[in-house]
Every structure is written in structure tokens, then in C-alpha cells.
N, C-alpha and C positions, 0 to 999 in steps of 0.2 A: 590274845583274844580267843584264838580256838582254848585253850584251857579253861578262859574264866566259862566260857558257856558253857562247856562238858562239867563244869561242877570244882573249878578249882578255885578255894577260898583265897588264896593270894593277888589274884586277881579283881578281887569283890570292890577294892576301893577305888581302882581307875573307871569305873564305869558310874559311882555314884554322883548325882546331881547332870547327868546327860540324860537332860529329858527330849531333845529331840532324837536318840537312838535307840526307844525302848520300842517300836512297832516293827522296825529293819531288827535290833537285836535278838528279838522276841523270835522271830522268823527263820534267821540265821541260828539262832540256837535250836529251834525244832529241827533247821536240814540236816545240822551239822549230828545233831541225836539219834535221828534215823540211819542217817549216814555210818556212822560208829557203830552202831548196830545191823546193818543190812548183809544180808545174805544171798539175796535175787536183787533183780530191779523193780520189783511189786513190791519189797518193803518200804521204800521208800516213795511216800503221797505221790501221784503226779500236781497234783496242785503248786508245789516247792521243788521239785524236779523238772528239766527240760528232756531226760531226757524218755521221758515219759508219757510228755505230750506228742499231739496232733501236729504235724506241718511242725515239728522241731528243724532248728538249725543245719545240725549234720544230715540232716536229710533231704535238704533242698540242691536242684542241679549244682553242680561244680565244675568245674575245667580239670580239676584236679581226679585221678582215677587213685584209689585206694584197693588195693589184693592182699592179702596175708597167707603166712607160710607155718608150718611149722618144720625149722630146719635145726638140725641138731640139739634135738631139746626146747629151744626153745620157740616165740612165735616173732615175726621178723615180719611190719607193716612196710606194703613197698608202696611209696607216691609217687607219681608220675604224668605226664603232661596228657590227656584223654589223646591230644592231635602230635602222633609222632613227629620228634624234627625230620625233612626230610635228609637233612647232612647230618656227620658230627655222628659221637659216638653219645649212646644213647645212657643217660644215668639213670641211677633210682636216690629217691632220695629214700632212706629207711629209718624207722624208728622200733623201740621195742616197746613203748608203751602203747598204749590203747588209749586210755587218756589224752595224750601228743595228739596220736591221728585223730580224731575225733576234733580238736582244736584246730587243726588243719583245716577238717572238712567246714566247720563252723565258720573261718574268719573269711571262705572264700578267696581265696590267694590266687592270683592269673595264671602266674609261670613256677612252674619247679625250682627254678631261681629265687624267686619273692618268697618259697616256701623256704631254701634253704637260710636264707640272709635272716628273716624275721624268727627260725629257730635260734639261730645266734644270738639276737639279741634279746631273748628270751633265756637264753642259756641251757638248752633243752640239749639232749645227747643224740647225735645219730649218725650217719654214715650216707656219704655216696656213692654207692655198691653201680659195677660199672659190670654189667654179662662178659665171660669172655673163657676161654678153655682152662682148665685146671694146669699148673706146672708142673714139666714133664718130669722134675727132680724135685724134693726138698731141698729148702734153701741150705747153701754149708752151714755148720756149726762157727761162729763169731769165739774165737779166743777170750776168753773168760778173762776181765776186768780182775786184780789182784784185790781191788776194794770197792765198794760201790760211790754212784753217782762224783761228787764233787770230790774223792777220796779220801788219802788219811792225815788225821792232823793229830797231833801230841797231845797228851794230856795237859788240862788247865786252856784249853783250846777257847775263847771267849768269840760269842757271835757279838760284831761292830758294827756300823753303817759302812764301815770302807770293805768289811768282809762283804757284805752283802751285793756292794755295789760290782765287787768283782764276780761275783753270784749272778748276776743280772746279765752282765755283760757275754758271762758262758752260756746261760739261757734263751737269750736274746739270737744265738748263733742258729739253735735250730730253730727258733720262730721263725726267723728269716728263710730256712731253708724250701726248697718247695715243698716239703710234708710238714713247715711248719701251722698248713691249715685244719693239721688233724688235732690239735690241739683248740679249737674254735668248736670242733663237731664232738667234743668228749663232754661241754659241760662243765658244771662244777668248778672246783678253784683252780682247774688246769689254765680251761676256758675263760676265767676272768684274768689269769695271769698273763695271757695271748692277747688281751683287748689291749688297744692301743699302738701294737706290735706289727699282728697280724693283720693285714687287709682285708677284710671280711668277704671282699669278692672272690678271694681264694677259693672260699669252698667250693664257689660255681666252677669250677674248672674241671673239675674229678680226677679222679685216680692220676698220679706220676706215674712215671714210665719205668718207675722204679716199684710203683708196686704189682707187677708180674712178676715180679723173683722175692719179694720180700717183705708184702703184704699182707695182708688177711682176705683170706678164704673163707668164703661160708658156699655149702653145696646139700644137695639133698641123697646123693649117694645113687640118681640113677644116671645112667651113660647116657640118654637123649638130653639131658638136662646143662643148661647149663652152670657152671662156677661164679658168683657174683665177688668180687674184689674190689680192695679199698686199701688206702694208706694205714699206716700203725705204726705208731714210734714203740720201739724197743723196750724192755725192762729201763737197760742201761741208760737211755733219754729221758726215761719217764723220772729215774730217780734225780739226775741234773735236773729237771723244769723243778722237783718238790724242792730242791736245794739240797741233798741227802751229802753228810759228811760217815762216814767211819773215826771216831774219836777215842785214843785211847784210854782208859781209864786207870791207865798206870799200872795194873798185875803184869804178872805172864803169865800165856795160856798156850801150852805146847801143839795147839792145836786151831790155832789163830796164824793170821799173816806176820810172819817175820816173828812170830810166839809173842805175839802181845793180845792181849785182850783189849775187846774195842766194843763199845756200844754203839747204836745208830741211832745219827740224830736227826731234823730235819730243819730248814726254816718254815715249811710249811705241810700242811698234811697228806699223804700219798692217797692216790687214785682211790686205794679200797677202804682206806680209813675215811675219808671223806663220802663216802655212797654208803657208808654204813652207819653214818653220824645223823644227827636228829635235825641238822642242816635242810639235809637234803630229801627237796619234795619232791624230785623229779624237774625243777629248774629253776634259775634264780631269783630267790624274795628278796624282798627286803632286811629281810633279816640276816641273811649271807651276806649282803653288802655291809649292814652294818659292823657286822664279825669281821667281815675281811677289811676295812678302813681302820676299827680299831689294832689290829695286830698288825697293818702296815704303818702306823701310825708308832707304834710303840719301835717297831723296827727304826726307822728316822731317827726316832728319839734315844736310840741305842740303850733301851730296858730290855727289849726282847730277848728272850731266854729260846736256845735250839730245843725240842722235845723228842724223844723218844717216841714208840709206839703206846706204849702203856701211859703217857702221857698226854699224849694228844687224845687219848681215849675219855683220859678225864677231862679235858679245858674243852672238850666242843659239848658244844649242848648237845642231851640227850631228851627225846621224846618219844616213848614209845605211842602215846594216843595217837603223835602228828604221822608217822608213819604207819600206822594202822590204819587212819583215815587216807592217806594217799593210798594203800593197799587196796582197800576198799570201792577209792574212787576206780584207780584205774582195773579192780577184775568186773567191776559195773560197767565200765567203759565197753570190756573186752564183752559181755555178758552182751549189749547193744548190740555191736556189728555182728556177732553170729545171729542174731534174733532177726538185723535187718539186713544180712548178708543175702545174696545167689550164690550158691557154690555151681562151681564150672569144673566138670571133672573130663578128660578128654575120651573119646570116645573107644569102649571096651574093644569094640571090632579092631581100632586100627592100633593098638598097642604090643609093643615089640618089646618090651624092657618087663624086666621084675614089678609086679606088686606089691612087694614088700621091699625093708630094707633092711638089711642083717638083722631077719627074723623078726619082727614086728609083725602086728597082728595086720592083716591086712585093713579092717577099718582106720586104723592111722595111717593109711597111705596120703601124699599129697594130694591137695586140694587148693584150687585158686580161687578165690573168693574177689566179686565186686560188688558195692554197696548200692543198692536199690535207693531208686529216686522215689519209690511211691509205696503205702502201706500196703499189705498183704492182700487189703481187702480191696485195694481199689482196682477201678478197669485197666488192663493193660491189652485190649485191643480197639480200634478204631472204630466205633459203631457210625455206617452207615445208612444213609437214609434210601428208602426203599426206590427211589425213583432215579436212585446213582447205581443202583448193584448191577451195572449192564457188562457186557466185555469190553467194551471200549473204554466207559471211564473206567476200570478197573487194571488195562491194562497201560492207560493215561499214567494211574496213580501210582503203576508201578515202576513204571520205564521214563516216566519224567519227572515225578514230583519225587519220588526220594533221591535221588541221583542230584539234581539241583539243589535238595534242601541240604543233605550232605558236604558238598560244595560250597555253598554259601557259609556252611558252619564254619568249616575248615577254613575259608576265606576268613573271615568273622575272629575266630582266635587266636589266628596266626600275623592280624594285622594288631589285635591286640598286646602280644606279645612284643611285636615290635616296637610298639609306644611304650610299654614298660619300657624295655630295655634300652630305648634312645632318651627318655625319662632320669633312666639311674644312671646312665653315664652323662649327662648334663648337668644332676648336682653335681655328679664326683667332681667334672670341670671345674663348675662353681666353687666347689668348695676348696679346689686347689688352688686359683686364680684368685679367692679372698685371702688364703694364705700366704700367698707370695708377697703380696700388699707393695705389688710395686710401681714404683712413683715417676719412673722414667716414659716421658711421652715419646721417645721414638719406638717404642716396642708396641706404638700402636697403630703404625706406618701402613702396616700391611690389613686394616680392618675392612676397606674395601669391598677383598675380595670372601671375608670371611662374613660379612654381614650379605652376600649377594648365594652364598652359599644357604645362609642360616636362611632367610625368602625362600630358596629353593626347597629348601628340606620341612618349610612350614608350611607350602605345598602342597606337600606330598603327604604330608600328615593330612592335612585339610581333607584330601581326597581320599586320606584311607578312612577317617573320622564317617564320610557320606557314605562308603561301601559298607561299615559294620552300623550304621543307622538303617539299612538298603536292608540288609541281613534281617537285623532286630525285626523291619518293618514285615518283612514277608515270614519269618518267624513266628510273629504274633500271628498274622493270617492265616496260618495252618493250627496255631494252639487252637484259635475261633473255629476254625472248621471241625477240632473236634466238638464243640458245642452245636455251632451251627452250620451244617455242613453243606447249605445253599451258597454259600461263597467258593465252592468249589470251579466252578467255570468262569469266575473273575481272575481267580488265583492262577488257574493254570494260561488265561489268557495274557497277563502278568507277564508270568514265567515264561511264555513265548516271544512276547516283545522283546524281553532282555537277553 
């Protein structure tokens, strides 16, 4: 569809006699035109752009807190929960698009959880980077593999169904493993090879206790600062998930293992051949699905042929227009949040570390960035009406009303939070207890005391339901006071009762 609209005549015939799509295609082909062409975010109308309008999506309140970084070259978006947990060690979820976060901020997502589970199924890439000291050592050097991934096999080597399934079965060991959830947050065909496998509530869990020796590191190189850390499968793991054999092709090569020459093949295509392929928009289409059914489909069917790199280069579709336009999208993306960003930089007096970092200019120094809830131009203080500016309500407004409305927030999404999360784990129930499908009525001996429980806990929800209603209520009463600020000595008499 994107091609036939940018002007590709092979496309001309699937669209003719669709008369109810010529006002939507019309439209879509001007966004997608600008689009291909833009340079700024004023190239592109705000009329056909959101995000160019008034009161747009990513710009309205969120629970969710977005900052960016740029650390080692590149820029590194951290999300995370506005209301710190007060236990429990603290995550980020991180992306490297701009686009991603942006889509975050738009769908409104409660908990850093909802954020991470709904990336997955999405198939979006990211990491959750967990604060913590840098390691005191590099990790040892790991004894170097004689052959890569699945290893070597003889020449006339033929991929089967039963090769595969032994394939599967090796694969299947690190999914299972506890850093089989880093295979969920990569993406791409790693990440659809882990669906089904993986539990997707893995991701929620963060970093193994194995990734402080053998991790990934990302730091910005000053000593106040701290080292953010994440799981990371290996070279050597990465090429077992693609299926990667070493296969000889029958020479000798004095300078090969055991003097054979060997070509590399794979069943499926490695991490960098797939993020450079024309597949890939940044997360999974339809179109990926349909590619990846097809070639497991042929695999079953034992036609599947193993491919090389040079191979797999030609069988995936290539588009340069469709990755220009995702280029495009996501440096517009990025172009947004600095335009609608605050930069927070910490205070010159009390800084004790370098300004620079191995010689950078100091304007590249870091900067923490949080997105603004309201446009540049609008009011961001409380105008008060002349017959309230006295010292008492002023120091009413200080010493009780923000303290309570704080309070009440924090109350307010931390009971929310709650209800998610007793939420996802009542389908996961469910959906285990439809699974099991079982038919034996004394395993239901004891429901008793679990339906006396399930009252209780319906409860307690009821009554957190009334306190973020309680919240909402007295929330709006203050939004009003900024309009009409004569409700002020109902509100704080309010605030006193309770």
C-alpha cells in the first residue's frame, strides 16, 4: 500500500474499482508524500499530522514519566512509573526510538509493567535497564567455541523437519532460561521465535542476578552517575536461537577448523541481517508475520533450504522508501520531544564531577529531559483572585492544599496500580485453570474458603475504587479553582473534614 501511494505502478491494480477508499487513500497518500519528504515537523500540514496539533495525544497528563539521554553515542528514552515504588528495586523501561516513546506516551499505559508486556506484543525493542555500580572487573574471556552456534556438519548436510526439531529443542533451553526474557525485549524474529515459549511476564521481573558480571552496561562516563544494566545473550546464544550451523563444503582450507572450509548457514536470519532488512519498521507488521508463517511453513513441509548471509540478503524483502519513511517518522518523532521537552540540568554551584566527557564539547554534556504537559504558551502559574492574596490563605494554600493533593495523587495511582496488577494475574489464573480443563469434582472441595477470600479481596477493591473516585473528585475541585477560584474555602473545608 505504502508503494502504490508514493507512485508504484505495480500496485495500480489492487486499488482499482475500491470506491469506498478513495477519500481515506487520497489523505493517506498526501501524509505518507509529505512524510517522504519532510525535513522539520512544519513540513508536514498540521491538518494530516497529530503531531502538530493543539491538545495532541503525547501531550496530555500520563502516569508514565519519559527523560532521554544521550549516552554513548547514541539517545537512550527512559520510562518510568511518575509514583516511585516505595520497595523493590527500581526499573526503567528504555527504548531507542522516539517514535516507541511517543506511542507510549499516546496509549496512556498505568504501570511500567502494562508498558513493558504491551511493547512485546507489539514486538517493539527495548531493555529494562536497572541503576546500579559499574563492575569492579571485566567479565573473563569465555573460551572461544571451535565452530559457531549449532556447529559442524559434513558436507551434503540437508536441513529436515527432524534436524529442526532437534534445533528447537537446543533453543528452547535458553528461552527457558532466566535471561530467556531478553529474547522477548530484542524484537524482530528473535522475539517472535520466544512467543509461545517465553512468558511474557518475564520481562516484568528485571535484570538476573547474573547480569552484574555479564550484562550490558550502558553509563555516561561521570563518577556521580550511575551505570544502568540489563541482561544480554551472547554471540554464541544468539547464533543457536538463529539456528546457525558451520557446514563443509567439501575443499580444504589450511586455515579453517580441522583445515576444512566451511560456509555459514542459518534456518533463520541473525539479529543484524534482520534490522537491516526491509522487514523491519521498528516492530511487528503484518507483513513480518506473514514472511515468518510462510518460511515456517516450508520448514514443516521439509522444502526449506539453510541460507547463507549473502542469501538471506536476497530472499528478505528489501525497501528502501519503507525505511526512509520509518527514518523520517521516528527523527520527527525525536524533533517533537526536544521542541516539547524541559531540560533539567543540575545545578552549576553544586557540581563536583567533569563537564565534559573524554574531551567533548562541553555543550554535549548531559541533560535530563521531562515532557511538558502544556504548550509553551500557556499559563503555568495559578492566578489568583484579588480577594484570596492575603497571608493566611496563601499560607493555607501552601502548607495544606499541596501536601494533601500530593497525597491523594500518590494514593490515587498506587491503588491503581494495584488493580492492574491483581487484574493480570486473575486472567493469567484464568487462563490456566481453562487450560487444565479439568473434570474431577473433588478438586473443588476446598472452594469454600477460596470464594470467602475472593468477597474479601472484592472489598477491598470496592473500597480502593471509592478512594481514587475520592481523589478524581477533589482533583477536579482544584483543576476548577484554577478557573474559578471562589471554591477555594469549600475545598480546603473539604480537605479539613477528611
Amino acid at each position: 500500500m505504502v508503494g502504490h501511494l508514493l507512485g508504484d505502478p505495480k500496485w495500480a491494480q489492487k486499488f482499482i474499482g475500491d470506491a469506498t477508499s478513495g477519500g481515506r487513500t487520497k489523505d493517506v497518500s498526501s501524509f505518507l508524500e509529505c512524510l517522504s519528504k519532510a525535513q522539520k515537523l512544519d513540513d508536514v500540514p498540521a491538518e494530516i499530522y497529530e503531531l502538530r496539533q493543539q491538545g495532541a495525544a503525547p501531550l496530555r497528563p500520563s502516569p508514565i514519566e519519559l527523560r532521554w539521554e544521550t549516552i554513548e553515542s547514541a539517545t537512550h528514552y527512559f520510562l518510568s512509573p511518575k509514583v516511585r515504588p516505595l520497595k523493590g528495586m527500581q526499573k526503567f523501561v528504555v527504548i531507542r526510538s522516539a517514535a516507541a516513546a511517543i506511542e507510549v506516551l499516546r496509549r496512556n499505559w498505568a504501570t511500567i509493567e502494562e508498558v513493558a508486556l504491551n511493547l512485546v506484543a507489539r514486538g517493539i525493542p527495548f531493555n529494562t535497564f536497572s541503576p546500579g555500580p559499574l563492575p569492579a572487573l571485566p567479565p573473563a574471556d569465555k573460551v572461544k567455541q571451535p565452530y559457531k552456534g549449532l556447529g559442524f556438519r559434513h558436507a551434503g548436510f540437508q536441513a529436515t523437519p527432524s534436524e529442526y526439531a532437534k534445533y528447537e529443542s537446543i533453543r528452547n533451553r535458553i528461552f527457558c532460561s532466566e535471561r530467556g526474557r531478553v529474547a522477548l525485549m530484542m524484537g524482530g524474529v528473535i522475539a517472535r521465535l520466544a512467543l509461545g515459549v517465553v512468558n511474557p511476564q518475564a520481562v516484568c521481573s528485571g535484570p538476573s542476578s547474573g547480569a552484574y558480571t555479564n550484562g550490558r552496561f550502558i553509563w555516561d562516563g561521570r563518577s556521580t552517575s550511575p551505570a544502568y544494566v540489563d541482561d544480554v545473550f551472547t554471540q554464541e546464544e544468539l547464533d543457536i536461537i538463529c539456528g546457525v550451523y558451520e557446514v563443509s563444503t567439501g575443499q580444504s582450507d589450511p586455515f579453517g577448523p580441522d583445515g576444512q572450509q566451511t560456509k555459514t548457514v542459518s534456518w533463520w536470519p541473525r539479529e543484524v541481517t534482520w534490522r537491516n532488512s526491509g522487514l523491519n519498521m521498528g516492530y511487528w507488521t503484518r507483513s513480518c508475520e506473514a514472511w515468518f508463517q510462510n518460511r515456517l511453513a516450508e520448514i514443516r513441509a521439509g522444502s526449506a533450504e539453510l541460507h547463507n548471509l549473502r542469501h538471506w540478503n536476497e530472499i528478505l524483502p528489501s525497501s528502501d522508501r519503507c525505511r526512509l519513511l520509518s527514518r523520517t517518522n521516528d527523527g520527527l518523532a525525536a524533533a517533537f520531544l526536544d521542541e516539547n521537552g524541559t531540560r533539567i540540568v543540575a545545578d552549576p554551584t553544586t557540581e563536583t564531577f567533569p563537564r565534559t566527557i573524554g574531551g567533548q564539547d562541553p555543550s554535549l554534556r548531559r541533560f535530563y529531559f521531562t515532557l511538558r504537559t502544556h504548550r509553551p504558551d500557556s499559563p503555568s502559574t495559578l492566578v489568583v483572585d484579588e480577594t484570596l492574596k492575603s497571608k493566611s490563605s496563601s499560607k493555607i494554600a501552601t502548607n495544606t492544599l499541596k501536601p494533601e493533593v500530593q497525597n491523594l495523587t500518590r494514593q490515587y495511582w498506587e491503588a491503581r496500580r494495584k488493580i492492574t496488577t491483581l487484574s493480570l494475574r486473575g486472567a493469567a489464573i484464568e487462563n490456566r485453570l481453562r487450560s487444565l480443563k479439568v473434570k474431577d469434582p473433588d478438586i473443588y472441595g476446598a472452594t469454600a474458603e477460596l470464594t470467602r477470600r475472593l468477597v474479601s479481596t472484592e472489598s477491598e477493591l470496592a473500597e480502593e475504587r471509592k478512594r481514587s473516585r475520592k481523589a478524581e473528585n477533589i482533583l477536579q475541585d482544584i483543576q476548577r479553582e484554577c478557573e474559578t477560584p471562589n471554591v477555594v474555602p469549600m475545598l480546603v473545608a473539604a480537605l479539613g473534614e477528611n
